[in-house]
C-alpha positions in Angstrom: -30.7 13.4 92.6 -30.5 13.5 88.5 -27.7 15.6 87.3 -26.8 17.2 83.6 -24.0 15.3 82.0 -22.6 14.8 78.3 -24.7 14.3 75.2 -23.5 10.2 75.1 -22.4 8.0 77.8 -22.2 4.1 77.4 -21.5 1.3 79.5 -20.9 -2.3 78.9 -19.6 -5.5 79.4 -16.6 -6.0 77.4 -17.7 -8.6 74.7 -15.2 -8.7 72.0 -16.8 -7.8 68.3 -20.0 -6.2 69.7 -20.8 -3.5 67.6 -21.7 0.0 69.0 -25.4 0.1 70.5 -26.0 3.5 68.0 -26.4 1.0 64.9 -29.3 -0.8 66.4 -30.8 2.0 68.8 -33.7 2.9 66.2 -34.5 -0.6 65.2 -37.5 -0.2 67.0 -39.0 3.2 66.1 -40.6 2.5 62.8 -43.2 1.2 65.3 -45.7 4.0 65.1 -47.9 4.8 67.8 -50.5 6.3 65.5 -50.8 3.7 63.2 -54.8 2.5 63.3 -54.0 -1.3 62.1 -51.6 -2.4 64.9 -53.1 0.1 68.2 -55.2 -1.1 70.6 -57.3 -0.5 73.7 -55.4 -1.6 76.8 -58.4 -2.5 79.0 -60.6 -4.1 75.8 -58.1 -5.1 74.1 -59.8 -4.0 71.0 -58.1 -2.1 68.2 -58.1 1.6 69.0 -56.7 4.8 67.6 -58.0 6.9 69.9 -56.0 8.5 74.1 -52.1 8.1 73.9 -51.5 5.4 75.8 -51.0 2.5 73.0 -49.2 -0.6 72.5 -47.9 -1.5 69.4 -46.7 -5.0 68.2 -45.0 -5.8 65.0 -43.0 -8.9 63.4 -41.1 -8.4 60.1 -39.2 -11.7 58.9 -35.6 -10.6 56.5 -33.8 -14.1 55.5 -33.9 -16.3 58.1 -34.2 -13.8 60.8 -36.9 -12.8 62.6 -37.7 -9.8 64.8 -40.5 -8.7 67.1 -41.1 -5.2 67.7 -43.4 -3.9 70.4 -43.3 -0.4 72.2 -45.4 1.1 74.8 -46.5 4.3 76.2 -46.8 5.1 80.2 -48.0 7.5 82.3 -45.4 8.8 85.2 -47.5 7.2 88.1 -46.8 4.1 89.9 -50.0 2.3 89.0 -48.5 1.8 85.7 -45.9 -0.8 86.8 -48.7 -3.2 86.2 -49.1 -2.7 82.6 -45.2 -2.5 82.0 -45.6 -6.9 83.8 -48.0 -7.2 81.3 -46.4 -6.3 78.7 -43.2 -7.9 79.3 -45.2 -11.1 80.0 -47.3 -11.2 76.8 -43.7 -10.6 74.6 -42.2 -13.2 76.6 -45.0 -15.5 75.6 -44.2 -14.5 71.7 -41.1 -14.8 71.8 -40.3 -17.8 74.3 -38.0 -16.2 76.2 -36.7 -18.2 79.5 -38.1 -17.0 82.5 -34.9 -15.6 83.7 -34.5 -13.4 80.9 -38.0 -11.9 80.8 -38.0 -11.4 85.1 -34.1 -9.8 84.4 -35.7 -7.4 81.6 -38.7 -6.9 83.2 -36.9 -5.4 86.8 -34.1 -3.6 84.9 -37.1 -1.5 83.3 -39.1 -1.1 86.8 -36.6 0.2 88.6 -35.4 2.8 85.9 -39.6 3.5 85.2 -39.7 3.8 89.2 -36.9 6.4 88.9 -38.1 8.4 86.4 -41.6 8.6 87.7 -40.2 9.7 91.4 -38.2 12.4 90.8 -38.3 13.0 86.8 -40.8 15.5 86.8 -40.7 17.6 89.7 -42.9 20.0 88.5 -45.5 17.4 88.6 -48.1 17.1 85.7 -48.9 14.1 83.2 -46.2 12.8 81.5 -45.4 9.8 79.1 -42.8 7.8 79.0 -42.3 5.3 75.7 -40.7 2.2 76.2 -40.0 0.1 73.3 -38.5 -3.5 73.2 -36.7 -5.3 70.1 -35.9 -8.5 70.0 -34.2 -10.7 67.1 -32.0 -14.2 67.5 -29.5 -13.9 70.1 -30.1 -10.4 71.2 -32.5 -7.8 72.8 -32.8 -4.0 73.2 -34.9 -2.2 75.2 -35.1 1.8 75.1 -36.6 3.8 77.2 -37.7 7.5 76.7 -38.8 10.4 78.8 -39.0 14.2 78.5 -38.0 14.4 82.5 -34.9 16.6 84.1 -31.8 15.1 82.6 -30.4 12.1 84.5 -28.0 9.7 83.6 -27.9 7.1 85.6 -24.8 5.3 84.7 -23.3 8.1 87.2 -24.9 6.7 90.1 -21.9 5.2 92.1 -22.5 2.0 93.3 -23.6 0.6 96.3 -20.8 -0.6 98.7 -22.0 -4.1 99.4 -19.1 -4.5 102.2 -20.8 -2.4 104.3 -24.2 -3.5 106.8 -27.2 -2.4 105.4 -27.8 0.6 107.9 -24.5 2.0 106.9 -24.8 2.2 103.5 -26.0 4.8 101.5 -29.2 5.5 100.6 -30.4 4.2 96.9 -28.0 3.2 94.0 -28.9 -0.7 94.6 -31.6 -0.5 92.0 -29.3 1.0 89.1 -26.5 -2.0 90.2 -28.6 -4.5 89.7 -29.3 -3.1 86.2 -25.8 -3.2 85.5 -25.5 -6.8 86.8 -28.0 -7.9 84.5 -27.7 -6.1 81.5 -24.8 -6.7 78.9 -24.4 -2.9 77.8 -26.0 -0.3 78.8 -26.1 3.3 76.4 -27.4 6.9 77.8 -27.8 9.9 75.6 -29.8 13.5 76.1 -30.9 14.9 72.8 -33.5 17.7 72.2 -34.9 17.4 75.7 -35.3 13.7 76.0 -33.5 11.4 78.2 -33.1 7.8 76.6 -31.4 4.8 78.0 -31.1 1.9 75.8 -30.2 -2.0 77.9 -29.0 -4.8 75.4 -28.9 -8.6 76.4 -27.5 -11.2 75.0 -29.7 -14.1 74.9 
């Protein structure tokens, strides 16, 4: 069940000298969704300005640092899982990630996307959800963004493992394994938008 909380709640591994998740939490947004000369088609994969559903990709190079920048729009229906693997595979292939670290990425995101599109909008209706990924040497942040009920699900206790699988609680496995795979994870609600932002250390 999602529940109202605070305006900010984070969680993270303790990593000494890790600054606060805040100063890199926008890194990604200059991305524009409307912007003609980096959209395209999904299905044709031709450049396309026109439906809501885009992909954006950008790389900017500062010193000797590069970052890719690539965010993504989704509709709140199952059949959309597909295109989140896709997209996750084809920024793994840019930025030569290890497999572990795209599969780790790509199932934290599924199981919060699954979430969200089960019980964020109750009312029902066609929603999006934008998901955006940035990723520079040695780290990468993923956000993900919906106008759903508020739910933050750093409250979801979790799972007691001791216990056989019949007599355990229903659900919370999905949100542990995010924690076990993320290194910090941030939650705020502003202006009627849930965001969660995961970091990893790669």
């Amino acid at each position: 069940m999602r529940s109202i909380i605070g305006p900010i709640i984070r969680w993270k591994r303790k990593r000494p000298g890790e600054s606060d998740p805040r100063n890199k939490a926008t890194s990604f947004q200059n991305c524009h969704l409307n912007d003609r000369s980096v959209c395209y088609d999904e299905k044709s994969g031709k450049i396309s300005n026109a439906g809501e559903e885009r992909r954006v990709h950008r790389v900017t190079e500062q010193g000797n640092g590069r970052t890719e920048t690539a965010v993504i729009r989704l509709a709140n229906h199952l059949g959309e899982l597909d295109r989140l693997h896709a997209f996750f595979e084809e920024i793994g292939l840019r930025t030569s990630w290890p497999d572990k670290l795209k599969w780790e990425l790509t199932l934290a995101c599924e199981e919060l996307l699954t979430n969200t599109i089960n019980y964020g909008f109750p009312q029902g209706g066609r929603h999006l959800i934008t998901l955006g990924v940035s990723a520079e040497q040695g780290l990468v942040e993923v956000s993900l963004e919906d106008e759903g009920i508020p739910f933050n699900p750093l409250e979801q206790e979790a799972p007691d493992l001791s216990l056989d699988i019949e007599e355990r609680a229903i659900g919370g496995l999905g949100i542990f394994f995010v924690k076990q795979t993320m290194d910090e994870i941030y939650y705020e609600r502003t202006d009627s938008v849930n965001r969660v932002i995961l970091r990893k250390t790669v």
